[in-house]
C-alpha positions in Angstrom: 4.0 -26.8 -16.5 4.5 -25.4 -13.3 4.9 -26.8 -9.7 1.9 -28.3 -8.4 -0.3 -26.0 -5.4 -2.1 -27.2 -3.3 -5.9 -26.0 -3.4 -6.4 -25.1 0.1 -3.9 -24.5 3.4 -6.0 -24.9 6.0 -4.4 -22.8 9.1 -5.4 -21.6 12.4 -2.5 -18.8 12.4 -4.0 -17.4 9.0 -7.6 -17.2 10.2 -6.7 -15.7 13.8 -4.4 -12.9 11.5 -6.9 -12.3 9.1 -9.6 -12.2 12.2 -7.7 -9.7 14.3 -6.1 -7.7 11.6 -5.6 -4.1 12.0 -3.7 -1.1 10.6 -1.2 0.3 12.5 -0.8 4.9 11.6 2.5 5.3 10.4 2.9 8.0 13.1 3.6 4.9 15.2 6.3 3.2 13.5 10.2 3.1 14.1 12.7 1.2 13.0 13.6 -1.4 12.1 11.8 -1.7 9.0 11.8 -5.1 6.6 15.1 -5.8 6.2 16.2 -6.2 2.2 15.2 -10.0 2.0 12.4 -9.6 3.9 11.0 -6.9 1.5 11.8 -9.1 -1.5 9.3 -11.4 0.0 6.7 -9.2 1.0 6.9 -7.8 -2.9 6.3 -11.4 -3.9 3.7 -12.4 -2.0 1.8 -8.5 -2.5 1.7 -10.0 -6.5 0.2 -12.8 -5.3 -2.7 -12.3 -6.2 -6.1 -12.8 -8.3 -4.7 -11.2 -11.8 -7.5 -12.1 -15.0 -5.6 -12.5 -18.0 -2.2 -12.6 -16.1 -1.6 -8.8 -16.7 0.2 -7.8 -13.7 -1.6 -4.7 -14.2 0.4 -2.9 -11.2 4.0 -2.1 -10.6 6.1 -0.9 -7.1 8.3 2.1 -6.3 9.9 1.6 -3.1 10.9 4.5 -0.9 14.0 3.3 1.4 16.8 5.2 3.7 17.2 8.9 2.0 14.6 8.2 -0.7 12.1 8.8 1.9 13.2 12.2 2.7 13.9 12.9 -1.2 10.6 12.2 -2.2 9.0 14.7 0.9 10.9 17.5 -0.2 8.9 17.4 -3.6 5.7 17.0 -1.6 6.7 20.1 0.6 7.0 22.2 -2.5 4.0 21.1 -4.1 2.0 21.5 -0.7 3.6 24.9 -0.2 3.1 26.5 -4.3 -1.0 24.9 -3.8 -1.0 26.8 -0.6 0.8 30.0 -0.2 -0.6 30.8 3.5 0.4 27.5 4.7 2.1 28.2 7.5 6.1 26.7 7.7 4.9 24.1 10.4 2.3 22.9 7.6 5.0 22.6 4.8 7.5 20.8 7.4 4.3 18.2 8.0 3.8 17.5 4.3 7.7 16.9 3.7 7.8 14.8 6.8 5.1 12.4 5.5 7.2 9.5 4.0 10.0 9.4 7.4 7.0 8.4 10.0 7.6 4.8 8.7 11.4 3.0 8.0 10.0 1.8 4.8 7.4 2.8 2.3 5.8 1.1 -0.9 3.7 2.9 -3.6 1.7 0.3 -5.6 1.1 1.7 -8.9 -1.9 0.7 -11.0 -0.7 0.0 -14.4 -4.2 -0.6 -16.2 -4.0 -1.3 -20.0 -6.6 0.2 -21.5 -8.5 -1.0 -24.4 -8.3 -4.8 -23.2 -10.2 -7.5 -22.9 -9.9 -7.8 -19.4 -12.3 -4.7 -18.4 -10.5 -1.8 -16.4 -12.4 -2.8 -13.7 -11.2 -6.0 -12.7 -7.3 -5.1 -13.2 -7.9 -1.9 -11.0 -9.4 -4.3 -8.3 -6.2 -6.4 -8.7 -4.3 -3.1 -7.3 -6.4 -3.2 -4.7 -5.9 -7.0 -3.7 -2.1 -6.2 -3.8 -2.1 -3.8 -1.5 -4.1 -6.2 1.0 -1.6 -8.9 0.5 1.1 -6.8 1.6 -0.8 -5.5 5.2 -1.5 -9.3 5.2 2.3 -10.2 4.6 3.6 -7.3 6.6 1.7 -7.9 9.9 2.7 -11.7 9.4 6.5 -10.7 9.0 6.3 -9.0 12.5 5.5 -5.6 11.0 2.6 -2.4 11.1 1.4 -1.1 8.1 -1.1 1.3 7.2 -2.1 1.7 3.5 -3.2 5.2 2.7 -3.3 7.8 -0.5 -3.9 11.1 0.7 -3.8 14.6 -1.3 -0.3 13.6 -3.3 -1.7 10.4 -4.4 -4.1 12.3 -6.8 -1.7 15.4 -7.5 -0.9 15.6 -11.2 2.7 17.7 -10.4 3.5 14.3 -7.6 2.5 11.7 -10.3 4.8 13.8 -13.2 7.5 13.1 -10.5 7.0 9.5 -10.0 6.9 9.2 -13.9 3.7 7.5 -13.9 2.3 7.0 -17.5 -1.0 7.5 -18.7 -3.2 4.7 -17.7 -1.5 4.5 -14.0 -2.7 5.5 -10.8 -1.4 5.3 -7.1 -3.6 2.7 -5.8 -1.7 3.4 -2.5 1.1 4.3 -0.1 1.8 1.2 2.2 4.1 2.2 5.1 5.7 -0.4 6.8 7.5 -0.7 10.1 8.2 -1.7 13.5 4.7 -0.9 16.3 6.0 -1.0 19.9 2.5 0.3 20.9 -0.3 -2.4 19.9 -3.1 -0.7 18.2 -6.6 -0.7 19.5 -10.0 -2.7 17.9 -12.2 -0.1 16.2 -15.9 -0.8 15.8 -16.4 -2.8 12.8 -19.8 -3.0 11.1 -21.5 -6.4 11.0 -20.7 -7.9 7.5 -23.8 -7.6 5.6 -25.0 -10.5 3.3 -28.3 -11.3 1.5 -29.0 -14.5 0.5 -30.5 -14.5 -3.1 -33.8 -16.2 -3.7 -34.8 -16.6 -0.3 
């Protein structure tokens, strides 16, 4: 048996982050990003998180340092064969996507198909774990902004990544350093009907 949790951690600090939280565009961002350790733990806590049937239906690829440039290149060229009049400018903004931010996390939803637990519920695992991590990352001292844009859904992009059938880029989470503090957006009023009444 595992350690004992407690059931609840009733905190001020949580509920004034949760209350105020807001993304930060990777535009923004310099370094320094999370350093190694720090990562580690915002990996851990991202899989954190509500998971039926204990599937860890999701998995990370981590874009660090040169990796981040790497990976652009391919998106220039697939950018640039989809669209031959793109101008150079254009091609240079796609391969430039992954250096705005020091460090940047794909979270890769790994559904098994043909489960018990419906596809459903695991894909809105994925989702959770990229929430953690914004969570964890603006708690650490960090911006983030989780996005997918066009190369999340590109089949060529998702050969490159080696993704298998059954996964999908829930997200790019880009991580680093704000010096300019984003501003509030409007936010709709939460809406909630009370059933039966």
């Amino acid at each position: 048996p595992g350690e004992r949790l407690a059931p609840s951690h009733a905190s001020a600090e949580t509920i004034a982050l949760l209350t105020r939280r807001r993304s930060a565009t990777a535009i923004t961002m310099a370094e320094p990003g999370p350093s190694r350790a720090q990562l580690e733990q915002l990996l851990g806590i991202a899989a954190r998180v509500p998971d039926h049937g204990k599937l860890a239906p999701w998995r990370f690829i981590v874009f660090d340092g040169a990796a981040r440039a790497d990976f652009g290149q391919v998106l220039g060229k697939v950018f640039a064969a989809a669209n031959p009049d793109a101008t150079e400018s254009q091609v240079k903004f796609e391969a430039n996507r992954l250096t705005r931010a020091p460090l940047v996390v794909a979270v890769i939803s790994n559904v098994l198909e043909k489960h018990k637990v419906p596809e459903w519920e695991q894909i809105l695992s994925s989702g959770a774990v990229c929430q953690n991590m914004l969570i964890a990352a603006s708690a650490l001292g960090f911006g983030a902004q989780w996005l997918t844009e066009w190369y999340a859904f590109d089949p060529q992009v998702k050969d490159t990544l080696n993704l298998r059938s059954g996964e999908r880029i829930a997200g790019f989470l880009s991580i680093g350093t704000v010096a300019d503090a984003p501003r509030e957006r409007p936010r709709p009023p939460a809406r909630a009907d009370f059933w039966g009444l």
